[in-house]
KOLMIZA-502799 format. One record per residue: z, y, x of N, C-alpha, C in turn. Coordinates in steps of 0.2 Angstrom, whole numbers, plus 2048, in hexadecimal, padded with zeros to 3 digits. Each point is the difference from the previous one (the first is absolute). Layout:
% KOLMIZA-502799
> Z / Y / X / Z / Y / X / Z / Y / X
...
% end
This chain:
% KOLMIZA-502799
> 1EE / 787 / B04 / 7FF / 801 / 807 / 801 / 807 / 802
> 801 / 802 / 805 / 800 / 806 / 804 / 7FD / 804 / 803
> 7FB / 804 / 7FC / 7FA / 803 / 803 / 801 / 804 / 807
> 7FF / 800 / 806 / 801 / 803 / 806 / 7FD / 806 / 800
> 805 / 804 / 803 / 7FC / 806 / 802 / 7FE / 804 / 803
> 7FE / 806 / 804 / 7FE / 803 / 805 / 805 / 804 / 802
> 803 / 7FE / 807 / 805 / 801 / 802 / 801 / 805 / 804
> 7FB / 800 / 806 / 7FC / 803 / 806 / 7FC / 800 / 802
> 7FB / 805 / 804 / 7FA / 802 / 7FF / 7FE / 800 / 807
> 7FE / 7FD / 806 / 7FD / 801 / 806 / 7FC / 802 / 803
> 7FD / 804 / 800 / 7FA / 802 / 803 / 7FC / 7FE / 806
> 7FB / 7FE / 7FE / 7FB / 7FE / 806 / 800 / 804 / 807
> 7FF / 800 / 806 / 800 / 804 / 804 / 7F9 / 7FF / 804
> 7FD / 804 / 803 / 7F9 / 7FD / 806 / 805 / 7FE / 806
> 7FC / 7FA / 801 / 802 / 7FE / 809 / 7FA / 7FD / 803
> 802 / 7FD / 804 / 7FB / 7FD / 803 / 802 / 7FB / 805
> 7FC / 7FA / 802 / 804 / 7FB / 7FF / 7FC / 7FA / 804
> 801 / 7FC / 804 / 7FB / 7FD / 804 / 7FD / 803 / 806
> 7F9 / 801 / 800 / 7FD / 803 / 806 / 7FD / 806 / 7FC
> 802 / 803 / 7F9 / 7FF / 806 / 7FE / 7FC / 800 / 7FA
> 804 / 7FB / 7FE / 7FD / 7FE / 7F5 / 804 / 807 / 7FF
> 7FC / 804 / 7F9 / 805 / 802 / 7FC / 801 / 800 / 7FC
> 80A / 800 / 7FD / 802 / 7FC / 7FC / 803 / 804 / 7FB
> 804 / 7FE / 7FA / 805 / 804 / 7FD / 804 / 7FC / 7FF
> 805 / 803 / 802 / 809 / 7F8 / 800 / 805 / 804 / 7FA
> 801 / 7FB / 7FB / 806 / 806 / 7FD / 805 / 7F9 / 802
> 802 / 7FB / 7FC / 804 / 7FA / 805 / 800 / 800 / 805
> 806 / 801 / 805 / 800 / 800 / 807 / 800 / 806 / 805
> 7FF / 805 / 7FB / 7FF / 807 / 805 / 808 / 802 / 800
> 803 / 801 / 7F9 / 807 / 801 / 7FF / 805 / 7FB / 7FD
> 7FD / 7FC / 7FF / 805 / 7FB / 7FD / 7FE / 7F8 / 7FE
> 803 / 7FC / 800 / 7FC / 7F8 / 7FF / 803 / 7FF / 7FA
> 7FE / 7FE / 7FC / 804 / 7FA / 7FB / 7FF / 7F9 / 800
> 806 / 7FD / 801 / 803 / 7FA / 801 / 7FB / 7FB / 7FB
> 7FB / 7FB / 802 / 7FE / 7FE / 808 / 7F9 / 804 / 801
> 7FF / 805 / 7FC / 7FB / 801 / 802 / 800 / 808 / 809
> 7FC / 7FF / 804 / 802 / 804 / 806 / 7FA / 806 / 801
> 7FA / 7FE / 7FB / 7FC / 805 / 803 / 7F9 / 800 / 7FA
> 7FD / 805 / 7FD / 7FD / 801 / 7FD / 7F7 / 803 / 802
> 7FC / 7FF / 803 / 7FB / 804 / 802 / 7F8 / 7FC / 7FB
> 800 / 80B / 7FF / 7F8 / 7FE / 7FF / 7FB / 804 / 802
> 7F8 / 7FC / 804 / 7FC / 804 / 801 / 7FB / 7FE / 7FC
> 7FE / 806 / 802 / 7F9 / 803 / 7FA / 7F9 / 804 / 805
> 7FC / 800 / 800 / 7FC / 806 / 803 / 7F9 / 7FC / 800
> 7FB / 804 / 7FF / 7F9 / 800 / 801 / 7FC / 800 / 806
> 805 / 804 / 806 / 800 / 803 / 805 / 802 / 7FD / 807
> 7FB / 7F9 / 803 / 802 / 7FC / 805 / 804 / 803 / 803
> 800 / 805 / 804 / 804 / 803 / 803 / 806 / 801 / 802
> 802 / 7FD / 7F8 / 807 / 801 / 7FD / 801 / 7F8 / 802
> 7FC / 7FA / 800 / 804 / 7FA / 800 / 7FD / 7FC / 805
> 7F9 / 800 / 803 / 7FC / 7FD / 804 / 805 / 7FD / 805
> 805 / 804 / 804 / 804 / 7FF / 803 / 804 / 7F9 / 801
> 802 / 7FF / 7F9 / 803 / 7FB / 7FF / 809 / 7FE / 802
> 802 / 7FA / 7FF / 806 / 7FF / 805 / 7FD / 7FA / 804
> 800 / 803 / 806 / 801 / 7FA / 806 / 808 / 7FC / 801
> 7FE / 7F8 / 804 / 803 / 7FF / 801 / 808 / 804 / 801
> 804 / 7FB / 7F8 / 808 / 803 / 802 / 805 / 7FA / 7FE
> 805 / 801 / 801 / 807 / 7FA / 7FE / 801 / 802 / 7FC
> 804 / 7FC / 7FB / 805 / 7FF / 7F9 / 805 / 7FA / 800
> 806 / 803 / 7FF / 803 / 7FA / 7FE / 807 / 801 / 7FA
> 801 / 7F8 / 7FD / 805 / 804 / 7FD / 7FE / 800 / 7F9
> 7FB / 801 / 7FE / 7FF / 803 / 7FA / 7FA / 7FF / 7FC
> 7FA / 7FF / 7FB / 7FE / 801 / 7FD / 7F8 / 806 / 800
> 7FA / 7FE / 803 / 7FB / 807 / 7FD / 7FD / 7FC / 7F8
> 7FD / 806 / 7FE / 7FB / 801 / 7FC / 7FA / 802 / 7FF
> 7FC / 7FF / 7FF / 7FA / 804 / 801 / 7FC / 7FF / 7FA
> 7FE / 806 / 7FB / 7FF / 7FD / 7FB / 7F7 / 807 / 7FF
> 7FB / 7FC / 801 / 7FA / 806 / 7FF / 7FC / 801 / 7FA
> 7FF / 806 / 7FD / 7FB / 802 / 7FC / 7FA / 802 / 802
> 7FE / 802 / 805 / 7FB / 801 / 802 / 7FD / 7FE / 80A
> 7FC / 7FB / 802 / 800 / 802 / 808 / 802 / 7F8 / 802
> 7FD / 801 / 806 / 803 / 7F8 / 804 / 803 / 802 / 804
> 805 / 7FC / 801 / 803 / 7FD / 807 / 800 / 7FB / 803
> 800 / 7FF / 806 / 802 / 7F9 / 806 / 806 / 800 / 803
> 803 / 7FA / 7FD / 808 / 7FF / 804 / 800 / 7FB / 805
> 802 / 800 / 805 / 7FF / 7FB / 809 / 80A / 802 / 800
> 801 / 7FC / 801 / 806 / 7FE / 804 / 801 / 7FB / 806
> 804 / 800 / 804 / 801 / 7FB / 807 / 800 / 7F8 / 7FE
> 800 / 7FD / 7FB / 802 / 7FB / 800 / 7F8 / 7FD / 7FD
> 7FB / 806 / 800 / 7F8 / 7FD / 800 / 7FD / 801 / 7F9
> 806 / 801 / 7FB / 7FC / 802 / 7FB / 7FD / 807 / 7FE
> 7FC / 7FD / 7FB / 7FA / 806 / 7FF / 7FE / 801 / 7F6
> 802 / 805 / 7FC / 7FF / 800 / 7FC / 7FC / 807 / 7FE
> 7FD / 7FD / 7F8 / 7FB / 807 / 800 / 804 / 803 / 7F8
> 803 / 806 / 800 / 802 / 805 / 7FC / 7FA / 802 / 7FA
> 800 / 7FE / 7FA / 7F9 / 803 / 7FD / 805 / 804 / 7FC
> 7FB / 805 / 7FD / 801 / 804 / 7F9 / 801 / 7FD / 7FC
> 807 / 803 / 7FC / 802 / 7FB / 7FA / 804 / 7FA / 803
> 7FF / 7FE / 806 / 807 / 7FB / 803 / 804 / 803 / 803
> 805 / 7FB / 802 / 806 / 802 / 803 / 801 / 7FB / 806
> 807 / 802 / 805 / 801 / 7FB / 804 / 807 / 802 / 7FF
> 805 / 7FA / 801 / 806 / 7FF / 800 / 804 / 7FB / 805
> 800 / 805 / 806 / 803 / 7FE / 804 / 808 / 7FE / 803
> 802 / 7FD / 803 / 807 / 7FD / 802 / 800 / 801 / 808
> 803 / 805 / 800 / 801 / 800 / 80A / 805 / 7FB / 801
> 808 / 7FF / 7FD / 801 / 7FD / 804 / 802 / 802 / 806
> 802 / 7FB / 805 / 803 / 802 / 804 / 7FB / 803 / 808
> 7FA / 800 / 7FA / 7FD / 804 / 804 / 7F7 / 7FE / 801
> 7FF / 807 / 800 / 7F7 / 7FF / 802 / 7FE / 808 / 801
> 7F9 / 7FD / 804 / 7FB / 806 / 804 / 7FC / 800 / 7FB
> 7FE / 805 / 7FD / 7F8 / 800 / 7FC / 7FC / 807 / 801
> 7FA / 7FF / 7FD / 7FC / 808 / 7FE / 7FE / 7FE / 7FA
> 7FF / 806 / 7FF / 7FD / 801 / 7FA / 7FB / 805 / 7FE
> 7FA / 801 / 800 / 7FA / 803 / 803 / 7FA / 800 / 7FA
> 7FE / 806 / 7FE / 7FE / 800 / 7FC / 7F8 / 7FF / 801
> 7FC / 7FE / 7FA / 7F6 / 7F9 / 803 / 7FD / 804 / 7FF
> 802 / 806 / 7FF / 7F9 / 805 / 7FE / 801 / 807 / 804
> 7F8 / 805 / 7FF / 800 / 805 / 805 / 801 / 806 / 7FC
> 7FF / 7FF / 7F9 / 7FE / 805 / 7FC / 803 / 7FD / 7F8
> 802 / 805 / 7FC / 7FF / 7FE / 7F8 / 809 / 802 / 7FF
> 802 / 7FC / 7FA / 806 / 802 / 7FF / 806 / 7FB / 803
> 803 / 7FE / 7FF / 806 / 7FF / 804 / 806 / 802 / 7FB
> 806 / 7FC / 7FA / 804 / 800 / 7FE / 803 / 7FD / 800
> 807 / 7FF / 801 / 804 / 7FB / 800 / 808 / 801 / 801
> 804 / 7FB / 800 / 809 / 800 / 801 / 800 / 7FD / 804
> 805 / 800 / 802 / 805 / 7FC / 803 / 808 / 801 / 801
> 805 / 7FA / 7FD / 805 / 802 / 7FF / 805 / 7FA / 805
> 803 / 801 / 803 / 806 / 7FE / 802 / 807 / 7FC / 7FD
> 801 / 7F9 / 7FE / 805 / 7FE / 7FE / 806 / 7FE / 804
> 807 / 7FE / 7FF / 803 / 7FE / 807 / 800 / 7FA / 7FD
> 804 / 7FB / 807 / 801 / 7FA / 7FE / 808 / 7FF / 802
> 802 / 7FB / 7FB / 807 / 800 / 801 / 801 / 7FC / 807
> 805 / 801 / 803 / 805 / 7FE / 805 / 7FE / 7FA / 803
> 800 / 7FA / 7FA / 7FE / 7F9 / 802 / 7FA / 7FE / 800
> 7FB / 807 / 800 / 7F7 / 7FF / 801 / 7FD / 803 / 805
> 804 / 805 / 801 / 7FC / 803 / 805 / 801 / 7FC / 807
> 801 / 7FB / 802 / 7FC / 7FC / 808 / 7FC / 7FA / 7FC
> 800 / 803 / 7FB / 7FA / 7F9 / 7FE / 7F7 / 801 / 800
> 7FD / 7F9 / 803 / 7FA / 805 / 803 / 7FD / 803 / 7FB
> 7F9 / 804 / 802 / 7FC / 802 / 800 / 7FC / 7FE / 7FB
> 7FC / 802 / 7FC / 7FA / 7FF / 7FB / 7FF / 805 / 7FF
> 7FA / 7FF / 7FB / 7FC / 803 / 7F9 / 7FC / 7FF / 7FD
> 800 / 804 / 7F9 / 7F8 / 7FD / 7FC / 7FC / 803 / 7FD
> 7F9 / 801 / 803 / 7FD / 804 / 7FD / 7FD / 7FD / 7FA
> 801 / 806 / 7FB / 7FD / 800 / 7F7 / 7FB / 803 / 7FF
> 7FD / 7FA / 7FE / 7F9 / 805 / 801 / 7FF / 800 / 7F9
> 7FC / 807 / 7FD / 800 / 803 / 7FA / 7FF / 7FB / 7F7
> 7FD / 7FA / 804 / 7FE / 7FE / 7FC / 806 / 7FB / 7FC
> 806 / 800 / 804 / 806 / 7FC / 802 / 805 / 805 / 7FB
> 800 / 807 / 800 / 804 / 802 / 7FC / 7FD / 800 / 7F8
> 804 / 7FF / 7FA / 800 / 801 / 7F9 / 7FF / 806 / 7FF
> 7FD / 803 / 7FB / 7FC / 805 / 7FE / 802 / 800 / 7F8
> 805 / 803 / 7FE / 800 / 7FE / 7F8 / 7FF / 809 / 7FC
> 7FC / 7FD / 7FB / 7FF / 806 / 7FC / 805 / 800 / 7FB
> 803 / 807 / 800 / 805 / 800 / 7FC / 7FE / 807 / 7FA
> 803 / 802 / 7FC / 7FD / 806 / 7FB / 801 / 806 / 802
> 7FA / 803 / 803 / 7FF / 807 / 802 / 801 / 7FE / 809
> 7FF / 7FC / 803 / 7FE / 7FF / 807 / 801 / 7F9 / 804
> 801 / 7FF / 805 / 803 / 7FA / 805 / 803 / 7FF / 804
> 801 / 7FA / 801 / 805 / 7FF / 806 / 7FF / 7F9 / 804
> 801 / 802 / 805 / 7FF / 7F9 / 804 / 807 / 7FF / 806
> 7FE / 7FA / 7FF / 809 / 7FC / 800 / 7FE / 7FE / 809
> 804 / 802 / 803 / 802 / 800 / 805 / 804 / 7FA / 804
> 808 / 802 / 7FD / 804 / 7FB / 802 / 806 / 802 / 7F9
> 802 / 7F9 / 7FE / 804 / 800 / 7FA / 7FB / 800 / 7FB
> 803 / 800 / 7F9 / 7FE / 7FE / 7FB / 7FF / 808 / 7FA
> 7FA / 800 / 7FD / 7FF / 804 / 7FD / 802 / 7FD / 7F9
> 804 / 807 / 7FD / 803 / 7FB / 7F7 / 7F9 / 801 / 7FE
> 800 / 7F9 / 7FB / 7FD / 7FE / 7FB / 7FE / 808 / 7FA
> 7FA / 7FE / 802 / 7FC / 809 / 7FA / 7FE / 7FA / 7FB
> 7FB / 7FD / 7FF / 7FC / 7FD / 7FB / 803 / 7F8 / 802
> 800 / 7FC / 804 / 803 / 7FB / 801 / 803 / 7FE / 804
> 802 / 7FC / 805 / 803 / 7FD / 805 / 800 / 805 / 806
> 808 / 800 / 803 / 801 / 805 / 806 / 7FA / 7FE / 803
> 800 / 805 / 805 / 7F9 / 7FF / 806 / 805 / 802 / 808
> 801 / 7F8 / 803 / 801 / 802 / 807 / 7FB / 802 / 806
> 802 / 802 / 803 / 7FC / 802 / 806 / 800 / 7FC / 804
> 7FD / 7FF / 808 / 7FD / 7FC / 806 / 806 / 7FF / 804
> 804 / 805 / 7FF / 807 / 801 / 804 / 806 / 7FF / 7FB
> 804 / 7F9 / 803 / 807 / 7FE / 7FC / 804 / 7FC / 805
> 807 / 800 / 7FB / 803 / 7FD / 806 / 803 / 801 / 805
> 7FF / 807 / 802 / 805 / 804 / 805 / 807 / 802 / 7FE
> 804 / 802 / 805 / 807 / 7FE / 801 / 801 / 809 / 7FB
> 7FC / 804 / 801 / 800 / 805 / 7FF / 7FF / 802 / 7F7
> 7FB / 7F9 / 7FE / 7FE / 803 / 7FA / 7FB / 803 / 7FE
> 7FC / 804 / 804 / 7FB / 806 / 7FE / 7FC / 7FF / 7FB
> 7FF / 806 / 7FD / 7FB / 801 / 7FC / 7FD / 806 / 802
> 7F9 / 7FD / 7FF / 7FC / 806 / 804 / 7FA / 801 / 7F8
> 7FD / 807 / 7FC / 7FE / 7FD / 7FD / 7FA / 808 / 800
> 7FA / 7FF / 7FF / 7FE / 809 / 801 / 7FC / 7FF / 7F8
> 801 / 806 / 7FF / 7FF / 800 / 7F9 / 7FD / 807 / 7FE
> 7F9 / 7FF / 7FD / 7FD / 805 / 7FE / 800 / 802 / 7F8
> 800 / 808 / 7FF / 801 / 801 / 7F7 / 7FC / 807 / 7FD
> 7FE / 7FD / 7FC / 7FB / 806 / 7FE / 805 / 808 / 7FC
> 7FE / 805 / 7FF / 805 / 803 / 7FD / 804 / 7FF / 7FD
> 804 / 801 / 7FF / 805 / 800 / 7FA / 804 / 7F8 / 7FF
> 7FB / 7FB / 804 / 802 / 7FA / 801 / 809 / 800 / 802
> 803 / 7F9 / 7FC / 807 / 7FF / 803 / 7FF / 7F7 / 804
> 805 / 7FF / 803 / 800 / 7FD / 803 / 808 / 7FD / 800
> 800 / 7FA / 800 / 80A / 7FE / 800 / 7FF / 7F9 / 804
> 806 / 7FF / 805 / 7FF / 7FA / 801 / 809 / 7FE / 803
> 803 / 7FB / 7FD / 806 / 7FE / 806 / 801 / 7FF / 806
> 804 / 801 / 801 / 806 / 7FE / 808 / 806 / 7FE / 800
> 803 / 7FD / 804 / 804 / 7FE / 802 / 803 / 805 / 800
> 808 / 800 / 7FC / 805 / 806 / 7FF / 802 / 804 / 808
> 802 / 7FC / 804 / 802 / 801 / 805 / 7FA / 7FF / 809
> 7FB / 7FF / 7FC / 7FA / 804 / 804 / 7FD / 807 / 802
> 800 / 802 / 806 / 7FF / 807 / 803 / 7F9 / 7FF / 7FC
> 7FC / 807 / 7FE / 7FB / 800 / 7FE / 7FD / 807 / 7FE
> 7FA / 801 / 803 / 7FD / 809 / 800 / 7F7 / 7FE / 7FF
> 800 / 807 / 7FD / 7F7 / 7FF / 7FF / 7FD / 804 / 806
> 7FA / 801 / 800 / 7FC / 804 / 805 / 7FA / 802 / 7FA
> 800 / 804 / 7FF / 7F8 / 803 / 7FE / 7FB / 802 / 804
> 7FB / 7FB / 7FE / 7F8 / 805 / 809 / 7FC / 801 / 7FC
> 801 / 804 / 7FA / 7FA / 804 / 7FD / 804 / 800 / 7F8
> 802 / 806 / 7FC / 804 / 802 / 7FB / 804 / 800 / 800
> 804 / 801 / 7FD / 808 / 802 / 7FF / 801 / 7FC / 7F8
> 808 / 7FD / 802 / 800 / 7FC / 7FA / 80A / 805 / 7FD
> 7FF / 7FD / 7F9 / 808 / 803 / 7FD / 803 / 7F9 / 802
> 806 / 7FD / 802 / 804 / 7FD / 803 / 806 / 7FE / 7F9
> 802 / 7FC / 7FD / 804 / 7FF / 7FE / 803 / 803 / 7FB
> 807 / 800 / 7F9 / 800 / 802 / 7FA / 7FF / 808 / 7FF
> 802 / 803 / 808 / 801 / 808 / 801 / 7FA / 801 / 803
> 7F9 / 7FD / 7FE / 7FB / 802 / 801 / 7FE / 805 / 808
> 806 / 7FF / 805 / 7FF / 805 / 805 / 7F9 / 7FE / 805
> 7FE / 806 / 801 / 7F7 / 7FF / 803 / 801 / 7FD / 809
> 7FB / 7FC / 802 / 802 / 7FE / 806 / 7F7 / 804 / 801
> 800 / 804 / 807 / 7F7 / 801 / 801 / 7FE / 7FD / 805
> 7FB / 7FF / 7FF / 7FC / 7FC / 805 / 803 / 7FF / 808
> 800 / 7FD / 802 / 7FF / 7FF / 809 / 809 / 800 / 800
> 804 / 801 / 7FD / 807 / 7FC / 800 / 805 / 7FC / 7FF
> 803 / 7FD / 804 / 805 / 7FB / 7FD / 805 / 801 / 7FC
> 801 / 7FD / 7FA / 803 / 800 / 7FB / 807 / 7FC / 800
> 804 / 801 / 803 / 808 / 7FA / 7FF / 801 / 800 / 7F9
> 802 / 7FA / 7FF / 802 / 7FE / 7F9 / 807 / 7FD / 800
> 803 / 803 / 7F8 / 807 / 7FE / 801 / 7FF / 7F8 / 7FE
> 808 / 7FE / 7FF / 7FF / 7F9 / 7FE / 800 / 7FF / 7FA
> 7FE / 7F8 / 7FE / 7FD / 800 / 7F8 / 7FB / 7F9 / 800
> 800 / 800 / 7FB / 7FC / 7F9 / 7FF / 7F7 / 802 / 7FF
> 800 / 804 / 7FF / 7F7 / 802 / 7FE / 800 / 805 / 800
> 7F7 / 801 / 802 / 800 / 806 / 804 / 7FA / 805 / 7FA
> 7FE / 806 / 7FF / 7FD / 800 / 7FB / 7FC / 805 / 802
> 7F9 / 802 / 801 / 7FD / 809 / 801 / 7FA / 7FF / 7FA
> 7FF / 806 / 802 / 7FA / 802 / 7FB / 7FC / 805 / 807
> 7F9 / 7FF / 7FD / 7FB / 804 / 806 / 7FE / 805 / 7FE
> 803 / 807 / 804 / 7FA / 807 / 7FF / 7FC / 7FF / 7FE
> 7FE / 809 / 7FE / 7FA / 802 / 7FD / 7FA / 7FD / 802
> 800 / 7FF / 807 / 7FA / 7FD / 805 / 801 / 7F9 / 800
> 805 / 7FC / 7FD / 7FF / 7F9 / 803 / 807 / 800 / 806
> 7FF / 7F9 / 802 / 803 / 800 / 805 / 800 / 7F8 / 803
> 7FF / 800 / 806 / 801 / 7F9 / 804 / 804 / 800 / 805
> 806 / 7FA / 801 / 806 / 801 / 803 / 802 / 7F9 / 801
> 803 / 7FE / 803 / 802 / 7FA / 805 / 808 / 801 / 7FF
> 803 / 7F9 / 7FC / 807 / 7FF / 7FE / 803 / 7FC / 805
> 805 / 802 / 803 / 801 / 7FB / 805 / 809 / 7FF / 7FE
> 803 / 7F9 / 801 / 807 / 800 / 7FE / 801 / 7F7 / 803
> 806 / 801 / 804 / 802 / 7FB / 803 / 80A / 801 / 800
> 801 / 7F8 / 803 / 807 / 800 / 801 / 803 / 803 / 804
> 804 / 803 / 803 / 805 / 804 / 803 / 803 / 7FA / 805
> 801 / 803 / 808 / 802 / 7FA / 804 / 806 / 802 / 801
> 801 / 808 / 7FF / 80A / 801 / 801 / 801 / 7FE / 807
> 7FD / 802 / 804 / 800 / 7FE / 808 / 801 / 807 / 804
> 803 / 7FD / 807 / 7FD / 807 / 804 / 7F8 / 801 / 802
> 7FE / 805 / 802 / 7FA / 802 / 7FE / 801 / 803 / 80A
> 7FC / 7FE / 806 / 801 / 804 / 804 / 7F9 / 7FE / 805
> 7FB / 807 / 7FE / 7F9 / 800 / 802 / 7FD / 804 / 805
> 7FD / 7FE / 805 / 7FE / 802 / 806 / 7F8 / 7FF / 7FD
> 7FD / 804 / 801 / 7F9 / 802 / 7FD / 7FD / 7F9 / 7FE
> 7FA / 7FA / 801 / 800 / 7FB / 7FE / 804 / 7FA / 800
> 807 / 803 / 802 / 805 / 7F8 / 7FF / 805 / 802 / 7FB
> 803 / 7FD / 7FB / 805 / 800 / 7FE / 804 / 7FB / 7FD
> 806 / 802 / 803 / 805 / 7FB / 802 / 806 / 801 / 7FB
> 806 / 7FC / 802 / 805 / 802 / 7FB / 805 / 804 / 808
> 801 / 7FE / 803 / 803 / 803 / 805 / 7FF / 803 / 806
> 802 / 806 / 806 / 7FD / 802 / 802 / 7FD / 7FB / 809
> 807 / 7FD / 800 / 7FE / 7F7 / 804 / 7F8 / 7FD / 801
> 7FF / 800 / 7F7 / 7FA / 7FE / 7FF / 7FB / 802 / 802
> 801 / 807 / 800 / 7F9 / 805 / 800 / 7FF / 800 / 808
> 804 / 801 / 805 / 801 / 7FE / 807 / 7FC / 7F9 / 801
> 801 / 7FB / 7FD / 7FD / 7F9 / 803 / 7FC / 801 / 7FE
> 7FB / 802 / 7F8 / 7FB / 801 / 800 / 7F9 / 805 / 805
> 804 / 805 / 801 / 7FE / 802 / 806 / 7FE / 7FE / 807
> 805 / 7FD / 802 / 7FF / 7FA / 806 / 7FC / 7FA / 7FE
> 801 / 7FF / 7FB / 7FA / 7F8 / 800 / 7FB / 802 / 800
> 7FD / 80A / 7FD / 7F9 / 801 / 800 / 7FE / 803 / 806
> 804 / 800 / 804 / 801 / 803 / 807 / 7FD / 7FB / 806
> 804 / 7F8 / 7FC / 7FF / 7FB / 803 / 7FA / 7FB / 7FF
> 7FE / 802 / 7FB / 7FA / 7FC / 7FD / 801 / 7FA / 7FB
> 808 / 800 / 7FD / 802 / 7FD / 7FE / 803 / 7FF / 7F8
> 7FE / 807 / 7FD / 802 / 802 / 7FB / 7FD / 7FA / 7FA
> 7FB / 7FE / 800 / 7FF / 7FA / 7FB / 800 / 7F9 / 803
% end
């Protein structure tokens, strides 16, 4: 096998985002990788920073994520549903050809950590409707591996002591593997991919050595990987916890007007007018 390696390095930026969450984007500020469009995470102690929330907005086209470490959210959408975001769960969402939602954070005070990453969907999914599913924490795998853990998200973690461990999310046209994984010092960590799958780490606390040339990835950025069949780090002196993310490649045109993205720019037009008409979903 092909140990992958650290390709390029993207740094997180501050933005802010909704009615005035603040965020750090390093996916999506300057560059997407194919299917993934968009990388954010918040962190803070400091309501002030997220109480704000995202009020009601459109999405179409594509794929959210939302995956929490710490902190509640409330998701409401037009078509009536209502789901509750815990610590340690996730939701995986399908816009489709379209949907309104918020996304609002249950608390007034405390911490507040979390992601959310953007997938595209290919060509013959995007006017397909609307879903999604909240995970709730107890719903993700937890496996203990030597010198840390990792809990399986979507795709299959290899087999450490026995049998691969899949995740709550399989099945999609995309493949993803979503997988966060924690390591105590000096800990290593390996796991396969699909040769010809895009795939990048994040670290939200350590810095990990990346592949056979050992190159340091630090904390709070994105990590591109070249191609290769498996992936391999070792964790800093401090440890490190980081979320593997690697999916299929759609090789598609890519033409995105803030929450719509479409393959044409045709498309981004009607999408525009149907949310202009009340007809987008």
């Amino acid at each position: 096998m092909t140990t992958r390696s650290l390709t390029v390095i993207i740094p997180s930026i501050p933005v802010s985002d909704g009615a005035g969450v603040k965020l750090r984007r390093s996916i999506g500020h300057s560059q997407r990788l194919d299917p993934f469009l968009m990388l954010d995470e918040f962190a803070s102690d400091n309501p002030d920073d997220y109480i704000a929330g995202f009020p009601p907005h459109p999405h179409r086209g594509f794929e959210t994520v939302t995956y929490m470490l710490a902190g509640d959210f409330e998701h409401r959408d037009h078509l009536g549903h209502t789901g509750h975001l815990r610590g340690g769960g996730a939701q995986w969402m399908t816009a489709g050809r379209g949907i309104i939602h918020s996304e609002m954070p249950l608390q007034e005070s405390g911490r507040l950590h979390g992601f959310q990453f953007w997938i595209n969907l290919p060509a013959a999914e995007k006017m397909k409707p609307a879903g999604y599913r909240d995970i709730q924490p107890e719903e993700i795998p937890e496996v203990t591996i030597p010198g840390g853990s990792v809990k399986v998200v979507a795709g299959t973690l290899d087999g450490v002591s026995s049998a691969p461990v899949p995740g709550p999310i399989q099945g999609l046209s995309t493949a993803p593997l979503f997988l966060d994984v924690r390591l105590e010092a000096g800990a290593a960590f390996a796991q396969s991919v699909e040769a010809g799958h895009t795939a990048f780490l994040y670290p939200y606390a350590g810095s990990l050595q990346v592949g056979d040339e050992g190159r340091t990835l630090p904390a709070r950025q994105a990590g591109v990987l070249s191609a290769g069949e498996r992936i391999e780090v070792t964790a800093g002196a401090e440890g490190a916890s980081f979320l593997l993310l690697a999916a299929r490649p759609l090789g598609e045109p890519v033409v995105q007007y803030g929450p719509f993205v479409m393959n044409t720019r045709e498309e981004i037009e009607q999408a525009l007018a149907d949310y202009r008409d009340g007809t987008l979903a």
